[in-house]
N, C-alpha and C positions, 0 to 999 in steps of 0.2 A: 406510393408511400413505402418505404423502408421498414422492416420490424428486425429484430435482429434476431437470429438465429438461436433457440432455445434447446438447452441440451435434455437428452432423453430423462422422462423419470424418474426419478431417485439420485440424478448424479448433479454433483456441486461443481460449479463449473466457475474456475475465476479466471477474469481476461486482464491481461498486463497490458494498458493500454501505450502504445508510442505517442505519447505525447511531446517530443523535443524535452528541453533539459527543464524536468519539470516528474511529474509521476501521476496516475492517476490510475487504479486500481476498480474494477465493476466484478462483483460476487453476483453472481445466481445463484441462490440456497433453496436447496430443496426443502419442498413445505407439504407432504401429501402428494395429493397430483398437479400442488399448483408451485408456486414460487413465491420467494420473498429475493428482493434487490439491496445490496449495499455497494455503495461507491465512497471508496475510499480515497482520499484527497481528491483534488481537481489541478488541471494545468492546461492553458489554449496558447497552443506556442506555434500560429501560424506558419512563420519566417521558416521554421524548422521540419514543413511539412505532417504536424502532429495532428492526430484522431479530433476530429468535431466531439466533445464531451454534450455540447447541448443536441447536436443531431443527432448521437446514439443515445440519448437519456429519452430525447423527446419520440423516440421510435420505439419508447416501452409501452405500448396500451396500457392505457386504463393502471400504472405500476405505479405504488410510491417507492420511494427509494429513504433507505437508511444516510443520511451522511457522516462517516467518519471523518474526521481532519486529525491528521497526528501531529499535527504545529503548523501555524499562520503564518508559513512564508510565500512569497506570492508563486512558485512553483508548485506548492502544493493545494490553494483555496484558488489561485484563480479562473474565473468562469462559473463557480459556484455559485453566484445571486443570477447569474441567467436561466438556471434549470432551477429556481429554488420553489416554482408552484410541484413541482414533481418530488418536492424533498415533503418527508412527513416525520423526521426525526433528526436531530445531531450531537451526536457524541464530542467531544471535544478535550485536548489536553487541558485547558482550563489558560494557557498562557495567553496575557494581558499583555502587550506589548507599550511601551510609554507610547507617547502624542510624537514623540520625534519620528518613531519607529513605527507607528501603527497602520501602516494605509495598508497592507496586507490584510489588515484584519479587520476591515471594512466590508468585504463583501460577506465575511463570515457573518458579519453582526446581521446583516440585511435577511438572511436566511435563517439566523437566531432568530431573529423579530416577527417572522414570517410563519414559525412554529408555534412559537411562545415557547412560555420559561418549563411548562411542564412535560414539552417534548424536549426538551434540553437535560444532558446525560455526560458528567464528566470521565474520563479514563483513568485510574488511578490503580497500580499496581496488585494486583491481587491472589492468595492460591488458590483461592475456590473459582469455578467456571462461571462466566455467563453474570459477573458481578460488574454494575455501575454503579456508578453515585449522583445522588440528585442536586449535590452542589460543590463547590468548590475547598469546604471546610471536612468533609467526608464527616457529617454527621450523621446522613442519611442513605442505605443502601438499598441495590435493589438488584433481584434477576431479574436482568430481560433476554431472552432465550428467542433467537433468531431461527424456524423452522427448525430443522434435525440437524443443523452444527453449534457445535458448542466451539467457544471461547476461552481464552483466557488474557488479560490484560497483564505485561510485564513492568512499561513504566508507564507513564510516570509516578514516582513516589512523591507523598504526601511531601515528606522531608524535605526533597529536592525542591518541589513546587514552593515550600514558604521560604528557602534559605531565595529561591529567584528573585522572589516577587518583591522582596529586603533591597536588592539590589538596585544601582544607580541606573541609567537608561542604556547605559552602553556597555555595562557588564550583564544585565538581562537578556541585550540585546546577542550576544555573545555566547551567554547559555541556553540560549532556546532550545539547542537537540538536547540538552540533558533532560529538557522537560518534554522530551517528545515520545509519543506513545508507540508502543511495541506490542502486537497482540498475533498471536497463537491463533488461527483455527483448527477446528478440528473435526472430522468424518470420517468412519468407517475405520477410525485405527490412524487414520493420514494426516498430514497437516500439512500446514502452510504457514510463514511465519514473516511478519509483514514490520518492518524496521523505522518505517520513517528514515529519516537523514539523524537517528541516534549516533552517538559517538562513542569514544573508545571510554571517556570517561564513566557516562552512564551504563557502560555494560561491565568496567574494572572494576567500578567501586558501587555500583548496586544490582543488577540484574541477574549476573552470576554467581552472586555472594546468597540472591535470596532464590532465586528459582535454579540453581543449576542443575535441577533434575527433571526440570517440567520442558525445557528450552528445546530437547531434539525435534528438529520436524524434517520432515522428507523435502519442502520446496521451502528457498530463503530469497525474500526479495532483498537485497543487497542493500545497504545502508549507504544514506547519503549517495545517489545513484555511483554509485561504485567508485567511492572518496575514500583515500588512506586513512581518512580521520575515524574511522571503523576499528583499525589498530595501530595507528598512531596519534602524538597528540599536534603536527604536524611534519611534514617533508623532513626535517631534518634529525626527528624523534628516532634514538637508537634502543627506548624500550617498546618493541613492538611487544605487541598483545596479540595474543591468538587464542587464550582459553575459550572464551565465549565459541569461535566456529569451529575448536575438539568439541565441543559440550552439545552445541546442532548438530554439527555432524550431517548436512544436506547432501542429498542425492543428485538437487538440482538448485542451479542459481538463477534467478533471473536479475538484468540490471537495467534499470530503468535511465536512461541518459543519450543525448545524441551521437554523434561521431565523436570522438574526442577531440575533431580539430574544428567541429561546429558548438562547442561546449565553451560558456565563457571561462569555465573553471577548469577545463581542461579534463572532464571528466568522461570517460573510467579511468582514474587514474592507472599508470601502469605500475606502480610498484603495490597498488590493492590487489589489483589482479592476478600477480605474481601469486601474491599469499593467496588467493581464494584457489587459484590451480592446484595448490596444494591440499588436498582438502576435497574439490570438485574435480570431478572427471572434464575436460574439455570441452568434448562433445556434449556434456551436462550442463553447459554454460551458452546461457541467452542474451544475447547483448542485443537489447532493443532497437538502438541507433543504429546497427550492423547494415543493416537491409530498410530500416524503417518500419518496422515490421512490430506489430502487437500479438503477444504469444497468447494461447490460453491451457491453462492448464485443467482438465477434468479428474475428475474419481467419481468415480461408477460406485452403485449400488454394492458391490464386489471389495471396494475399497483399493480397486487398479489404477493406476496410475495415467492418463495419459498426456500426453504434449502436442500440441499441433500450433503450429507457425501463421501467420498469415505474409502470402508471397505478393507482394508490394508492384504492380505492371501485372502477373499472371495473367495469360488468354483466356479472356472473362468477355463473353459475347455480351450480357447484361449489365457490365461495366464495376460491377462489385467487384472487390478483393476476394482472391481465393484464398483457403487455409487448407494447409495438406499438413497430414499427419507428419513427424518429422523420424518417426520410423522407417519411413521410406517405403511402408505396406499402405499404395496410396490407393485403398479399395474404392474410395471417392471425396474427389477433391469438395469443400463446400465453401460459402460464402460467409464472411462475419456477421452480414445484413443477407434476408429474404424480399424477394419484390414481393 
């Protein structure tokens, strides 16, 4: 049996998992000497060679896991009713998707159902840390404070959420990223800052207007795996937007998405990526699909920084993936899984 490699104590360890064109995020949050687990979206994109989401969930002992979903499209929920006895909690943007539209958010409901309504925890914009809500009307709040990292929720707004839900099945179906959650972590000083497929509208006309001083964080998962729609309002859009990534200001990018030419949308888009060079360092930049490869990134008790790759074939007599540090000080190469 499999367990998966558990980073030293005190340090918060989040794995960018390769899932193909799709995203799927797992938090190791330091809790004392032990750990707390959040898995952020889900995606099992076979064809694409992407990470087993039930084989690394089901290799946590004895571990329940947090699930966040930052919108119900089926890139981001699917495979999540497979692991859903390991789920003990779910967060969720609150989007309701019409009956035309809804088989995405089938598997979400299965593992709703699975918790019940009182581990059910909506996302909903906020400036205080470690703030959810117990429904969908935001009559009712609550901290819930995950181990020693704190939080912050950017969208989705209340506003945004009721002008959607007003809307006919194909104009909701349309604005889904606007109603899609953006959430800040934070440790030791460091952050990480996790986008969902948000778009250029949701961060012009509300994100940046209400948090532009909370938003820097050191690591940015790249929105909508690395789609123009980030800062534009399509391909042809000559107002591009870039305030939101002055105002992060990331040290490091990761993007979640296959090769571009095994992507049905063609994604990392190249004219995103142009804007993000600018902005990121190069070498600062993780393209999942690249190698097929699931990054993770740590911070240490110190509030240090690190990155290490996983090398996709590596000479692995035990037949695991290796992950080497991408500093290239490879004091010793290790396995994402432990026999």
């Amino acid at each position: 049996m499999k367990e998966i490699l558990l980073p030293p104590v005190g340090t918060f360890r989040t794995i960018f998992l390769y899932v193909g064109q799709g995203e799927a995020t797992l938090m190791i949050i330091p809790d004392g000497n032990s750990h707390q687990y959040a898995l952020i979206d889900s995606n099992v994109n076979k064809e694409g060679n992407g990470k087993s989401i039930k084989e690394l969930i089901s290799s946590i002992k004895d571990a329940e896991i947090i699930f966040i979903n930052t919108h119900p499209h089926d890139d981001h929920v699917r495979g999540v009713a497979d692991i859903k006895e390991k789920i003990k909690e779910v967060w969720h943007s609150g989007h309701i998707p019409s009956k035309k539209y809804g088989e995405s958010f089938k598997e979400l409901e299965h593992v709703i159902k699975k918790v019940g309504d009182k581990s059910v925890y909506y996302l909903r914009g906020s400036r205080d840390l470690n703030v959810l809500h117990t429904d969908r009307e935001e009559t009712s709040k609550v901290v819930r404070k995950i181990g020693e990292v704190d939080y912050q929720v950017f969208s989705p707004a209340k506003y945004v959420c009721d002008d959607i839900d007003g809307e006919d099945p194909e104009a909701k179906r349309k604005r889904i990223h606007e109603q899609c959650g953006v959430i800040k972590f934070i440790y030791k000083d460091k952050s990480i800052l996790l986008t969902g497929d948000s778009n250029k509208t949701s961060w012009k006309d509300y994100i940046v207007n209400y948090y532009e001083d909370a938003i820097k964080s050191d690591v940015l998962s790249g929105a909508h795996h690395g789609s123009r729609t980030f800062f534009k309002d399509d391909e042809g859009d000559e107002d591009i937007y870039e305030e939101h990534i002055k105002k992060i200001a990331p040290n490091y990018l990761i993007i979640s998405a296959p090769k571009q030419k095994d992507s049905p949308h063609d994604h990392p888009h190249d004219d995103a990526m142009e804007l993000y060079k600018k902005y990121v360092k190069e070498e600062n930049i993780f393209h999942l699909g690249e190698d097929e490869e699931s990054v993770i990134v740590d911070i240490d008790i110190n509030g240090t920084i690190n990155i290490h790759k996983e090398e996709v074939g590596a000479d692995d007599v035990s037949g695991d993936s290796i992950i080497y540090e991408t500093s290239g000080n490879l004091s010793r190469p290790y396995s994402l899984y432990e026999n």
